[in-house]
C-alpha positions in Angstrom: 6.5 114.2 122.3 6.0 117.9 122.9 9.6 119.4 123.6 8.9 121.6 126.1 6.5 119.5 128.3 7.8 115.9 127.0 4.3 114.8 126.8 2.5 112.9 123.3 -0.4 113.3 122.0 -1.9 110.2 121.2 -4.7 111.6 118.8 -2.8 113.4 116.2 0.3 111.8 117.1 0.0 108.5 114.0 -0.2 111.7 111.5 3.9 111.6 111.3 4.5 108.4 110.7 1.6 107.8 108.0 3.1 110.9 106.1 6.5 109.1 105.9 5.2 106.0 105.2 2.7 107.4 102.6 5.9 109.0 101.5 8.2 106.3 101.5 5.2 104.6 99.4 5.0 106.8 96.6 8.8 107.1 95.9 9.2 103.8 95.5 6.0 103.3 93.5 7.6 105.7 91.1 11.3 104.3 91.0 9.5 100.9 90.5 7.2 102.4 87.6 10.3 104.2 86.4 12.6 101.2 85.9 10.1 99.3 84.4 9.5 101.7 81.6 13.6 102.0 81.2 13.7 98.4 80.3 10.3 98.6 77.9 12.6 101.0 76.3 16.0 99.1 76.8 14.2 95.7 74.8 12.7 97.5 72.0 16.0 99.3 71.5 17.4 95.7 71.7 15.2 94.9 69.2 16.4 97.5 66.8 20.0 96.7 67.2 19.5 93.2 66.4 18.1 93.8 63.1 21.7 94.4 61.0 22.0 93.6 57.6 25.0 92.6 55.7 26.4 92.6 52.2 27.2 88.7 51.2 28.0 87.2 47.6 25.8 84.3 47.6 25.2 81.8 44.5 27.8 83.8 42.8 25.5 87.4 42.9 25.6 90.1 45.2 23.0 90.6 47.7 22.1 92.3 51.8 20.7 89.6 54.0 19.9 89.7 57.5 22.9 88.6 59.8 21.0 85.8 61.1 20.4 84.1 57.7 24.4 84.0 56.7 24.9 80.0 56.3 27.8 78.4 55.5 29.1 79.2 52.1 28.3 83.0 51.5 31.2 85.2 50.9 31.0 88.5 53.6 31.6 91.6 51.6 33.1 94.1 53.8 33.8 97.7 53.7 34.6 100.6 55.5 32.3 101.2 58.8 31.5 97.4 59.1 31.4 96.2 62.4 32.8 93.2 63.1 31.9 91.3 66.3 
């Protein structure tokens, strides 16, 4: 409505509200499109955390396999800066 007369205007009067709906549309097109790309980047950085390798004595020689492939019998060599978890 106009303030000083108190009367709308039907024909130019939608143009608010479709700006801040357009608006309301684009930032969460953007959040959405941001958040996805955060946990692209998340998993792949999952990815390359997962990958450790550790030192093991295995068959009685010394030898860096990948922590999923230690089986029962290999001897963990560890030294300073391991992780252990």
């Amino acid at each position: 409505p106009d303030p000083s007369t108190g009367e709308i205007e039907y024909a130019t009067g939608w143009i608010e509200g479709a700006a801040i709906l357009a608006s309301v549309g684009v930032v969460t097109f953007v959040s959405a499109w941001n958040n996805y790309d955060k946990a692209l980047k998340f998993a792949e950085l999952n990815k390359q955390t997962a990958k450790k390798e550790v030192s093991v004595v295995r068959d009685g020689k010394r030898t860096r396999v990948d922590i999923a492939e230690v089986v029962v019998g290999d001897v963990l060599r560890i030294g300073y800066g391991d992780i252990l978890g």
